[in-house]
VOBA-32288 format. One record per residue: residue number from 1; residue in one letter; x, y, z of N, C-alpha, C in turn. Coordinates in steps of 0.02 Angstrom, whole numbers. Each point is the difference from the previous one (the first is absolute). Example, Ala and Ser with C-alpha at 12.3 -4.5 7.8 and 13.67 -1.06 7.14 Angstrom:
2
1  A  660  -284  390  -45  59  0  45  60  0
2  S  -18  53  -36  42  59  3  -39  55  37
END
This chain:
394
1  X  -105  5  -1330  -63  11  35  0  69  33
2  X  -41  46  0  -17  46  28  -39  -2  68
3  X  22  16  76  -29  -1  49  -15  72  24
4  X  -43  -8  56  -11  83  59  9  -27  48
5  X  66  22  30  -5  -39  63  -9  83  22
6  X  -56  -36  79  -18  43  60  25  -11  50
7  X  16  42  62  22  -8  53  -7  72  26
8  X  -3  -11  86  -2  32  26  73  26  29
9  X  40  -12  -17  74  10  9  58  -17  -48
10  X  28  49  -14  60  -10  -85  41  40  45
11  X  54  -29  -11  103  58  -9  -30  68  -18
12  X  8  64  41  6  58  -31  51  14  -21
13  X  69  -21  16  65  16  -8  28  -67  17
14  X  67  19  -43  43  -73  16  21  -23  68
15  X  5  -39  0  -7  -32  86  -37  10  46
16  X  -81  31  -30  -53  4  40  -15  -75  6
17  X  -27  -25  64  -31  -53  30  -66  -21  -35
18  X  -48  60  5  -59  7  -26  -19  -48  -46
19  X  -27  -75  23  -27  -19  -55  62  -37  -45
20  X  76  5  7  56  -37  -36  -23  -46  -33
21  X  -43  -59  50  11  -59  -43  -61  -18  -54
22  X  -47  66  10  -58  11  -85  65  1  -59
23  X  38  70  30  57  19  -51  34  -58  -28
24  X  4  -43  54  68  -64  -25  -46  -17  -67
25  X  -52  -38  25  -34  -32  -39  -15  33  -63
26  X  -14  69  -5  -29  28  -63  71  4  -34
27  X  33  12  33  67  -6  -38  41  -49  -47
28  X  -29  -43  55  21  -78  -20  -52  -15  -57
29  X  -39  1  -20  -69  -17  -45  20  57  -65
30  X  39  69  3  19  31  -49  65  -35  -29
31  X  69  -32  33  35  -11  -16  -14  -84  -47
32  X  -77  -12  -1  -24  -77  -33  -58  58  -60
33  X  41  38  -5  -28  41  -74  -99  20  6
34  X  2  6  64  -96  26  9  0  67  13
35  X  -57  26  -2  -12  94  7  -55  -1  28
36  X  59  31  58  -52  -3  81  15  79  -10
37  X  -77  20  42  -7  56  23  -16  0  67
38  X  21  41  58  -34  -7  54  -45  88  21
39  X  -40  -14  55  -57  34  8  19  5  74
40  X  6  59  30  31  -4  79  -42  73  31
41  X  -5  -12  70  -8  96  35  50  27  -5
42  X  9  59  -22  26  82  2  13  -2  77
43  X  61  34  34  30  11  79  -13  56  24
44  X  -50  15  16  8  85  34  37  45  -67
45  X  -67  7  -41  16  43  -56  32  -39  -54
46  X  49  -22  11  52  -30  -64  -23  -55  -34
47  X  -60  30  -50  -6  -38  -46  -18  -3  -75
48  X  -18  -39  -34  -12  15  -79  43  -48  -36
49  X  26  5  -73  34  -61  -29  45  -5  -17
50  X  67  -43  17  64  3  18  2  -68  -37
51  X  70  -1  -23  26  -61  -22  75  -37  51
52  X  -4  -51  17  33  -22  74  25  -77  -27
53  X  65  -3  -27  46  -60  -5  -40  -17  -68
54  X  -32  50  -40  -14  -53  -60  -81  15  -6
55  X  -25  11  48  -75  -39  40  -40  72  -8
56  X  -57  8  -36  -37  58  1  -36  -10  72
57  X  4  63  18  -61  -27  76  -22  60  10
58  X  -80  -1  15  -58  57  8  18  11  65
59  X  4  43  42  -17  15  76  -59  42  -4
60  X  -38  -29  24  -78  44  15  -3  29  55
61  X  -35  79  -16  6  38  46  -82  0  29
62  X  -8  -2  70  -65  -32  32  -29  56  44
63  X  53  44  27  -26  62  53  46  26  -13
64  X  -39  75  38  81  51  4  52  -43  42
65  X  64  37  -19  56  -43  6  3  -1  70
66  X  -14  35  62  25  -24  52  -55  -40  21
67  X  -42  -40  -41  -44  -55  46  22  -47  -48
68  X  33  -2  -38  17  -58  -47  62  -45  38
69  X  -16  -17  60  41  -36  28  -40  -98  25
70  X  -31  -13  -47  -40  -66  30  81  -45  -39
71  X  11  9  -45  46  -61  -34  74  34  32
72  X  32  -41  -16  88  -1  41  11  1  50
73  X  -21  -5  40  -14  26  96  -32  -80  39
74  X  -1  -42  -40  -7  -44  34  -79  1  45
75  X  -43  38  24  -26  20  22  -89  -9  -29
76  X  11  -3  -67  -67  -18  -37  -52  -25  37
77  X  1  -46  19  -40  -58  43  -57  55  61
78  X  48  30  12  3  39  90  -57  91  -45
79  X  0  21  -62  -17  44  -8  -70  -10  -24
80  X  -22  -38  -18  -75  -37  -12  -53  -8  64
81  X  39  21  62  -31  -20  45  -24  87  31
82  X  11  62  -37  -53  45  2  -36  26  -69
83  X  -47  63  12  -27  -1  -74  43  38  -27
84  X  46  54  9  30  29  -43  56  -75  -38
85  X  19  -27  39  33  -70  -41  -29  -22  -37
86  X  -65  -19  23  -26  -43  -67  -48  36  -61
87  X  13  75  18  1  55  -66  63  -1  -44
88  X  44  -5  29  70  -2  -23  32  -69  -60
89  X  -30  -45  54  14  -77  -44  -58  -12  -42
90  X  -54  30  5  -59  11  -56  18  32  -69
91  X  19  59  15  48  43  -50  71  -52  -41
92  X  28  -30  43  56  -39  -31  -37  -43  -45
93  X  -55  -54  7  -1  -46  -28  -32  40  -55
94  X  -36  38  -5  -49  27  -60  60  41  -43
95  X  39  52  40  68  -3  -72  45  -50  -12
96  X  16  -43  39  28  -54  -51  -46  -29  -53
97  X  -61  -25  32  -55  -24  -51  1  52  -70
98  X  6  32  1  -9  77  -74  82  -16  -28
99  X  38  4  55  81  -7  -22  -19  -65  -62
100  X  -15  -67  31  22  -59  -18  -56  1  -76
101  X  -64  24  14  -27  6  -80  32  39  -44
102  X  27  47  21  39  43  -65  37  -27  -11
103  X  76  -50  35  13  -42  -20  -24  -63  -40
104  X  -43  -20  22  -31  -61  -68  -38  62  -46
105  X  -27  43  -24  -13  43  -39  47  -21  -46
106  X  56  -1  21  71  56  -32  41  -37  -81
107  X  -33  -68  22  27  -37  -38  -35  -71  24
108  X  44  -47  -36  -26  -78  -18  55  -34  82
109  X  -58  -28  60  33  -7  72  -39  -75  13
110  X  42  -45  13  -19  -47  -15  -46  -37  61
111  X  51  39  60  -26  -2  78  -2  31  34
112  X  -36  7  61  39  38  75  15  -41  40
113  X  86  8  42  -5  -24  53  -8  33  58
114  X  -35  -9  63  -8  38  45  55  -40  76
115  X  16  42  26  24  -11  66  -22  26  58
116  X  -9  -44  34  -55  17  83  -80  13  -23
117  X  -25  -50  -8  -89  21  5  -34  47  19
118  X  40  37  52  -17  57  6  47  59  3
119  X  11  38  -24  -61  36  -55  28  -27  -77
120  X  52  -29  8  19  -27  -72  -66  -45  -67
121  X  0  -36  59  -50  -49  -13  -56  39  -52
122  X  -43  25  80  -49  57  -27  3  50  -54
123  X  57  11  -22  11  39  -48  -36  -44  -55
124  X  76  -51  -11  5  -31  -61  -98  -33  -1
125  X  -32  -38  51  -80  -2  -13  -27  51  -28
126  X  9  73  13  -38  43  -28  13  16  -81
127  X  76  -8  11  21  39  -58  -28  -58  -70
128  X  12  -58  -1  6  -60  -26  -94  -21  -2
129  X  -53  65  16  -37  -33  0  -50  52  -53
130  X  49  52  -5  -28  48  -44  50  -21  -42
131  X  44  -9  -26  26  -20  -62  23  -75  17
132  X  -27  -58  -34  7  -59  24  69  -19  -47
133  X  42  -26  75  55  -29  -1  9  -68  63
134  X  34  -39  -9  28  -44  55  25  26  45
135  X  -13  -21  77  62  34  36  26  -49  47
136  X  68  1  10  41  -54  61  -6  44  47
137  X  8  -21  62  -8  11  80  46  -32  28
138  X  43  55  62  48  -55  41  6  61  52
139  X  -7  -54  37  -24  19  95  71  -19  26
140  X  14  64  37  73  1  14  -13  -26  107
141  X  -56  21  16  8  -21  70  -34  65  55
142  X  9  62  -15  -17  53  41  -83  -10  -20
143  X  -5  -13  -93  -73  29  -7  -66  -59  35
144  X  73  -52  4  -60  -88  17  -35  34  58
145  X  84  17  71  -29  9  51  -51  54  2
146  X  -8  22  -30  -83  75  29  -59  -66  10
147  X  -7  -44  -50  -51  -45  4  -17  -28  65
148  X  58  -12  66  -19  -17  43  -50  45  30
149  X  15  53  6  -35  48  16  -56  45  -13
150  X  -31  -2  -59  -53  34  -27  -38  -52  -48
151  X  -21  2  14  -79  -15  -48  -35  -9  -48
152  X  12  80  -7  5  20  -83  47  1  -36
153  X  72  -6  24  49  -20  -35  -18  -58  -30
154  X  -19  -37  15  -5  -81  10  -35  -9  -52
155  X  -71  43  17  -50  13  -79  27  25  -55
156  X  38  54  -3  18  26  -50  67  -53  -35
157  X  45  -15  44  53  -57  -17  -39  -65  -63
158  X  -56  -25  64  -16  -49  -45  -14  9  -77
159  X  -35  50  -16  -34  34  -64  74  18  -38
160  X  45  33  11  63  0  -25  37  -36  -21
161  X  13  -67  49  36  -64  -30  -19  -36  -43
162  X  -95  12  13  -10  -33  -39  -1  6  -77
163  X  5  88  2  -25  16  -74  81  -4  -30
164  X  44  -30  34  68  -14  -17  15  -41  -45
165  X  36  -16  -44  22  -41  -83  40  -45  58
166  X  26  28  37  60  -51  30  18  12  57
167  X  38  -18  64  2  40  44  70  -27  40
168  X  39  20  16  58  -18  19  11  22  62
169  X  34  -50  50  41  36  67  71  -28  11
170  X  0  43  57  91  -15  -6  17  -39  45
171  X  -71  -31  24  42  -64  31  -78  -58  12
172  X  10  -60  28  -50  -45  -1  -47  38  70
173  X  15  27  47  -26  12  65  -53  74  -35
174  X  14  28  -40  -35  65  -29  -48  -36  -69
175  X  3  -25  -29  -37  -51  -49  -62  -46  36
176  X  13  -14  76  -62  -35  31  -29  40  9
177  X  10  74  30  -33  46  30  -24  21  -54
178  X  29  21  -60  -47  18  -51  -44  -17  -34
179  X  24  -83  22  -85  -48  -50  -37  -12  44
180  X  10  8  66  -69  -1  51  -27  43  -12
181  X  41  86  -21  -68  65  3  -54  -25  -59
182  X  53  3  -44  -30  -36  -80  -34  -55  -11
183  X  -5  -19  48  -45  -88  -19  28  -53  -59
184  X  62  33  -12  27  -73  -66  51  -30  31
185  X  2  -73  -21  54  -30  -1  81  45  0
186  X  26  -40  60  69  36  -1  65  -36  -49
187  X  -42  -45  -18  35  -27  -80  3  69  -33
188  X  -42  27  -27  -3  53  -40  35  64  12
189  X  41  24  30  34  40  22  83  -21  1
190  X  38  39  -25  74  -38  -28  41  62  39
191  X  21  -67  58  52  31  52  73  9  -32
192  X  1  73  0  77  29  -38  48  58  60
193  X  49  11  18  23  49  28  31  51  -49
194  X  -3  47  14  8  53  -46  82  7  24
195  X  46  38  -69  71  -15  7  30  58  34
196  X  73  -73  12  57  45  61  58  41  -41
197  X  26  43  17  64  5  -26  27  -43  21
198  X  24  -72  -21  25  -47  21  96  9  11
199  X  14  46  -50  68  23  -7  18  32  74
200  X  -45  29  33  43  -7  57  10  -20  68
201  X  -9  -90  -16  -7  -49  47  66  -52  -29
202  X  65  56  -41  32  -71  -28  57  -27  47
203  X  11  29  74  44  -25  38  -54  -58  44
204  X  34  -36  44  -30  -52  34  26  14  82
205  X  -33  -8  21  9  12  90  49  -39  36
206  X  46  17  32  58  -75  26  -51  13  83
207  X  -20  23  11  -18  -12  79  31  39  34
208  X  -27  -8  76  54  23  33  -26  89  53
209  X  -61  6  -25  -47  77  5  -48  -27  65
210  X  -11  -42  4  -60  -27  63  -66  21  -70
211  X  -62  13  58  -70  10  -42  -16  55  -33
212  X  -38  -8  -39  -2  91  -43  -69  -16  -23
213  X  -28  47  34  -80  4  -40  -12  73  -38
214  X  -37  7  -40  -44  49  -43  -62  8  13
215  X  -16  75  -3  -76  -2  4  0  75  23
216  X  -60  12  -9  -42  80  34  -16  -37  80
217  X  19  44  6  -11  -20  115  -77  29  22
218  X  -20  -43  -33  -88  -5  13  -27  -79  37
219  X  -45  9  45  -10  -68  45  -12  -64  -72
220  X  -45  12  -60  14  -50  -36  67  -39  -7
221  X  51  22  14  62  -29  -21  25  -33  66
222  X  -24  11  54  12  -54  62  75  -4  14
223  X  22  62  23  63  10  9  10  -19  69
224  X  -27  13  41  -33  14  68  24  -84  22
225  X  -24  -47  -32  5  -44  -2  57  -22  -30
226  X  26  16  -27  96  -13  -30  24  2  59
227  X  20  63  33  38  24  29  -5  -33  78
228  X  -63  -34  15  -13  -65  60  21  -49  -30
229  X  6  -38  -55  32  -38  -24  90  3  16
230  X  30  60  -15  42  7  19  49  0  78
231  X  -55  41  17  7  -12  68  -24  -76  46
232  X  3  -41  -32  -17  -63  11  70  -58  -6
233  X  21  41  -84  53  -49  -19  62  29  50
234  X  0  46  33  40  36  40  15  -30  67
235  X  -73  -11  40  0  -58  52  29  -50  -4
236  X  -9  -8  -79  24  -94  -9  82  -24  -6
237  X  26  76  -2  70  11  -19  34  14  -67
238  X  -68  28  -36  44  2  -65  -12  99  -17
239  X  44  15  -3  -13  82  3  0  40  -78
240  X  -37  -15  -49  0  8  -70  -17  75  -8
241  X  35  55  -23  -21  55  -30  -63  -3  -43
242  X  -27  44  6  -53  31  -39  -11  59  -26
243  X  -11  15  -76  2  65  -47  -64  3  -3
244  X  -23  50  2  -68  23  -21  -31  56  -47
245  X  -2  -31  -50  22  64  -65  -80  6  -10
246  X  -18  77  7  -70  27  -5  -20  59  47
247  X  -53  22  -17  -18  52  39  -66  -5  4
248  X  -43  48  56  -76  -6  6  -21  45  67
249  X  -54  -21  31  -38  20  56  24  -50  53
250  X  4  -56  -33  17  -54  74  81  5  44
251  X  24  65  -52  96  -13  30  -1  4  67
252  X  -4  74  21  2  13  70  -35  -65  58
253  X  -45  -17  -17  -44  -47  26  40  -70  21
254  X  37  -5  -66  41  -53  -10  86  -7  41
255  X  8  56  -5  58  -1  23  -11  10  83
256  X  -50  33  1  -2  -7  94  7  -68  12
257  X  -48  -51  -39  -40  -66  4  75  -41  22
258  X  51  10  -21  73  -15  -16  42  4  60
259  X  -8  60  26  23  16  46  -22  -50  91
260  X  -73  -15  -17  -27  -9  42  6  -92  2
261  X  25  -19  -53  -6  -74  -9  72  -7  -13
262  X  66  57  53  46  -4  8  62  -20  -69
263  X  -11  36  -62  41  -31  -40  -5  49  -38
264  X  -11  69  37  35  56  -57  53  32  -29
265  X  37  -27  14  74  4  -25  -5  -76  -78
266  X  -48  -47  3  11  -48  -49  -24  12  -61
267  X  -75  39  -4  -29  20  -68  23  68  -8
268  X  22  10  -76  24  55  -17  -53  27  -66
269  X  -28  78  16  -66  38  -34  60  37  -45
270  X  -6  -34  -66  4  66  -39  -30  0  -55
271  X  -93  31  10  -7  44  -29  -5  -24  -78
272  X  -27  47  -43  -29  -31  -50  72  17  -47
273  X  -18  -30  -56  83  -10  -46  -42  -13  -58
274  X  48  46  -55  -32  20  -72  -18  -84  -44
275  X  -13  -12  -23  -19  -73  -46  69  -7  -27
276  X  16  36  -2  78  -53  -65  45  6  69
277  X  -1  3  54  44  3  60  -28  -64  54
278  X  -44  -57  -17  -27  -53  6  44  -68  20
279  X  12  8  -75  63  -53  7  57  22  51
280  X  34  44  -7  41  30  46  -26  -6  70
281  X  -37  14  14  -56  2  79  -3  -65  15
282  X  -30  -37  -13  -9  -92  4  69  -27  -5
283  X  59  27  -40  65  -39  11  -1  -67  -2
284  X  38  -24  66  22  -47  4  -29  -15  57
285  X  -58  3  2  -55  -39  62  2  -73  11
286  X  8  -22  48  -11  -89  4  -76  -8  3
287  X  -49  26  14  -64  -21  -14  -58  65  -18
288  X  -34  11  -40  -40  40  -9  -67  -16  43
289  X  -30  40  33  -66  -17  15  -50  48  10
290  X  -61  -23  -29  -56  45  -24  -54  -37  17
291  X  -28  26  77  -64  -32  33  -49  33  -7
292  X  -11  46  -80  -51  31  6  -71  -26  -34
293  X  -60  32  24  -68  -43  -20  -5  18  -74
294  X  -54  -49  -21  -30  21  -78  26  46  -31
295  X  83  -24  1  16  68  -78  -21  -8  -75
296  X  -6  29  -41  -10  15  -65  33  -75  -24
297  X  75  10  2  65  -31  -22  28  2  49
298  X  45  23  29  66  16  30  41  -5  -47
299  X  22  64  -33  47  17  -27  62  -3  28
300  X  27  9  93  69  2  2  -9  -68  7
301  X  -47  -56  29  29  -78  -35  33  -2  -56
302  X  -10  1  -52  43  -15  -55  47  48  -3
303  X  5  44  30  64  43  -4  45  -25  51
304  X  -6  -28  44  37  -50  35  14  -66  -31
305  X  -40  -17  -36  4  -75  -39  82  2  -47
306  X  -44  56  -33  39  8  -54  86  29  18
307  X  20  1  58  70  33  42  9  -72  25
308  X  -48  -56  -20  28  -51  56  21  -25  75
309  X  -61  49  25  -23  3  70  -65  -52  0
310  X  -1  -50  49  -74  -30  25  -8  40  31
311  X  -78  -6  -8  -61  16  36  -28  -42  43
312  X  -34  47  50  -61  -32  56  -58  48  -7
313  X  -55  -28  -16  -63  50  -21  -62  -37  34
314  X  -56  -2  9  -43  -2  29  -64  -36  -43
315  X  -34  -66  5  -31  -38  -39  -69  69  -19
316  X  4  43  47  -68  24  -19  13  87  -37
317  X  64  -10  -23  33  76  -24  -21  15  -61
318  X  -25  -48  -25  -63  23  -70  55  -24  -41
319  X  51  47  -68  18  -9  -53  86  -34  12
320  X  12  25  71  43  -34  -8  18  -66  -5
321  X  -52  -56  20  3  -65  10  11  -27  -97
322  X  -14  57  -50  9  -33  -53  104  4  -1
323  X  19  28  29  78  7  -9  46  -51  45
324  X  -44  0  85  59  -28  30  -26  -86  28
325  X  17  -22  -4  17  -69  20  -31  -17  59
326  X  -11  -77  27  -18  -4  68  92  -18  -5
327  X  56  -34  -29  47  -18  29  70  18  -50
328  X  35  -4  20  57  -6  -70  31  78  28
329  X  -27  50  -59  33  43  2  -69  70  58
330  X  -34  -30  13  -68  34  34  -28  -44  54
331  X  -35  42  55  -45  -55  37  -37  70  21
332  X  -92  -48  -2  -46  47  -3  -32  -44  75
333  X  -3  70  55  -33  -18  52  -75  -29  5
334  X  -38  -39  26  -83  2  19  -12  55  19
335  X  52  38  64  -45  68  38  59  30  7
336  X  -30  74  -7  81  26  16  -8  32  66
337  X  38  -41  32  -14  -6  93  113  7  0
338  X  -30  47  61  111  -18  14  23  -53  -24
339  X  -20  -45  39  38  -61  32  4  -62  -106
340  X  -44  14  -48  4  -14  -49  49  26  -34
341  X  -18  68  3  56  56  -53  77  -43  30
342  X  12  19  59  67  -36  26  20  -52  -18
343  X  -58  -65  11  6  -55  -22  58  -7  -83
344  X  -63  46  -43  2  -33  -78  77  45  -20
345  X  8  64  37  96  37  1  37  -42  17
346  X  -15  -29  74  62  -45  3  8  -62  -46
347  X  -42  -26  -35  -39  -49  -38  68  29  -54
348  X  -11  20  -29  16  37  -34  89  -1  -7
349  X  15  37  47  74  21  1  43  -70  47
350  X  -34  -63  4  17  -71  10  -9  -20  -53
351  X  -1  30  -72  -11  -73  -51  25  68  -54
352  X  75  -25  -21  44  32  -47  -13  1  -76
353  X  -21  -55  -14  -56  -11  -52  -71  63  -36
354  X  6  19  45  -93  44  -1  39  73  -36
355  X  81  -2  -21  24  80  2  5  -33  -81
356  X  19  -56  -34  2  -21  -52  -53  0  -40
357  X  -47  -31  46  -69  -24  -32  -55  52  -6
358  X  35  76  40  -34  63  -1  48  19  -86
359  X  47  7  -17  34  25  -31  -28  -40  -97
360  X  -11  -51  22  -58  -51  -77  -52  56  -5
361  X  -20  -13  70  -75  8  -31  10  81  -10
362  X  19  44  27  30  71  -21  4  7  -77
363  X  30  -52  -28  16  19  -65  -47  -20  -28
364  X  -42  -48  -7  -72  -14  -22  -42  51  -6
365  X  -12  60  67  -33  33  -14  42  71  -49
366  X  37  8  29  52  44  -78  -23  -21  -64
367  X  -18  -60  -9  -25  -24  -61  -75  -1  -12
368  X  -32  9  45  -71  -2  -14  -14  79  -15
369  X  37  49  58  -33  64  1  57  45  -30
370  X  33  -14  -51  22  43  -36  -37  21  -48
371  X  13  61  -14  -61  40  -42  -14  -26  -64
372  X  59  -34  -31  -26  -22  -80  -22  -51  21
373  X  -8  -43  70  -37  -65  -2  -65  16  -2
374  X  0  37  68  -64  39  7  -54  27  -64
375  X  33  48  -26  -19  -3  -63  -32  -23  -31
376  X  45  -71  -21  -14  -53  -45  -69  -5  12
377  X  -18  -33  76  -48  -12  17  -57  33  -12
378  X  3  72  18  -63  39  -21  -23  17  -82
379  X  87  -8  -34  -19  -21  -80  -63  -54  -15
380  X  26  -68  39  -41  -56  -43  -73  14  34
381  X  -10  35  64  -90  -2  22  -14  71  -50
382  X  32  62  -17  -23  28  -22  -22  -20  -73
383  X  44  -48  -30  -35  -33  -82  -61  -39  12
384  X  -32  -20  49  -23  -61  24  -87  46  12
385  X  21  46  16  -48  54  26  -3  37  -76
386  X  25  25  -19  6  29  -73  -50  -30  -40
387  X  20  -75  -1  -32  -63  -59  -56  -10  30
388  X  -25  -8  44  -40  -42  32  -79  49  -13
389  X  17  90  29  -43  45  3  -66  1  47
390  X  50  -22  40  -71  -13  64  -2  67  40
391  X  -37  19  2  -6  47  60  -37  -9  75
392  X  0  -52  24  -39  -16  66  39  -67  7
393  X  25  -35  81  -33  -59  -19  -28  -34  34
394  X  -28  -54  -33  -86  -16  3  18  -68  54
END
């Protein structure tokens, strides 16, 4: 089968972050004998057509190179909100749109897949509507959230999903949000997580680290609230270290916060740490915990899963509730208030069991989100979509 996959983020170089786990996947879908092409932005100048692990990939060039900074920077979201931004991301979607027809031009393409609705999405609608092809859709979590917030996202979203063959997210909490913009059944949307390097989660955690959380130190992630948690279980007599692997705007903020709720000597800031230095970072934690709101997924959940660390996560944390447990090897708070977080840690590191029953279900997901599983999966919807030739659905 011949695909276009789109995205707003691909590997420029080996062990670029950028977008990895499009790469896993296109990778994984070449090594099951398909010819994927991908369609990506050009970086501040550096772009045009390169061949990368196998993988032809367009980088479209959108502005002069020093405004060609909307993709890799994390930042996308935040540059739409003046007009030279949304000249900029105007420009992106209309050369990918030209990118992705010369691609179906080029030859016999059976599909597009797009990633993030916006501008991915939008592409593959435009492109797919001047030369009619099928296209899959999968909403990774940054593009859901704009919807809270605008309007016309919301308008334009709906018209997108809908003109979608198929539409995928990477977790059940991003699949509701997307069939509410959309008005369809959330039957119709096939919850998949896109793949891990699972290879380097193959040691297992003996314990023994106190708590270790992940995350960007932004108030969404409710650190603020960890660290009173802590200082709680401290009163109660139990004095558990804390790692705090990440970086952000909230540090300074945070670490005063620490100081002042007398237990700065207990949480330890270091700072953000490269992706394959993860496992290493999380160690040998006795409990992982991640009280942050409506994520996408939570990706370091299962990167804790999969090291055989339980979790404590938060009933209202969006994607993570598809990973962790209310009991066993996880316990998911009602509110994430101190006196809970404390609760469900000590909960936790009283029941010897939950380091075993983290370490199953760890390997379960090794098995779900390895890339040839992964794969597999987007193999059988992409034949399904292939055969079927729907382009909307109704």
């Amino acid at each position: 089968m011949r695909v276009v996959s789109i995205a707003h983020s691909y590997p420029r170089w080996d062990g670029d972050v950028a977008g990895a786990f499009v790469e896993r996947l296109v990778l994984g879908l070449k090594q099951r004998s398909h010819h994927i092409s991908v369609v990506a932005p050009a970086d501040q100048g550096d772009g045009g057509q390169v061949e990368h692990h196998g993988i032809a990939v367009t980088r479209v060039r959108y502005a002069p190179a020093k405004l060609e900074m909307l993709a890799y920077t994390g930042r996308m979201s935040d540059a739409v909100t003046s007009v030279s931004g949304m000249i900029s991301f105007a420009a992106l979607i209309l050369a990918q749109t030209w990118a992705t027809i010369r691609e179906l031009n080029a030859g016999r393409v059976d599909l597009v897949h797009a990633h993030w609705w916006i501008p991915g999405g939008v592409t593959a609608w435009l492109a797919t509507f001047v030369r009619r092809r099928p296209f899959v859709l999968t909403v990774h979590g940054t593009d859901v959230a704009i919807l809270e917030t605008s309007s016309p996202a919301r308008r334009l979203a709906r018209v997108v999903l809908r003109k979608a063959s198929a539409i995928t997210a990477v977790s059940s909490y991003l699949a509701e949000r997307a069939a509410e913009v959309a008005g369809i059944d959330v039957s119709e949307i096939l919850v998949q997580p896109m793949p891990l390097d699972v290879d380097r989660y193959a040691r297992t955690s003996v314990g023994g680290a106190g708590i270790v959380t992940v995350g960007r130190l932004v108030q969404q992630k409710r650190i603020a609230t960890l660290l009173e948690a802590v200082a709680r279980l401290r009163k109660l007599g139990s004095v558990i270290p804390l790692t705090v692997i990440g970086d952000g705007p909230e540090r300074r903020s945070l670490e005063y916060h620490a100081r002042q709720l007398g237990i700065q000597e207990t949480p330890r800031f270091v700072g953000s740490v490269q992706p394959e230095s993860i496992p290493a970072a999380i160690g040998d934690a006795d409990v992982f915990v991640f009280p942050a709101l409506k994520e996408g997924l939570g990706l370091a959940v299962a990167e804790a899963l999969m090291l055989g660390v339980p979790v404590v996560a938060a009933k209202d944390g969006g994607g993570v509730t598809d990973m962790v447990p209310s009991s066993g090897a996880g316990r998911l708070v009602d509110s994430v208030t101190p006196d809970q977080l404390a609760d469900a840690i000590q909960d936790i590191l009283n029941d010897p069991s939950s380091r075993s029953s983290a370490a199953r279900l760890g390997e379960r997901l090794k098995q779900q989100l390895a890339p040839d599983n992964v794969a597999g999966v987007f193999e059988a919807l992409y034949g399904r979509v292939a055969n079927a030739g729907r382009y909307a659905i109704t």
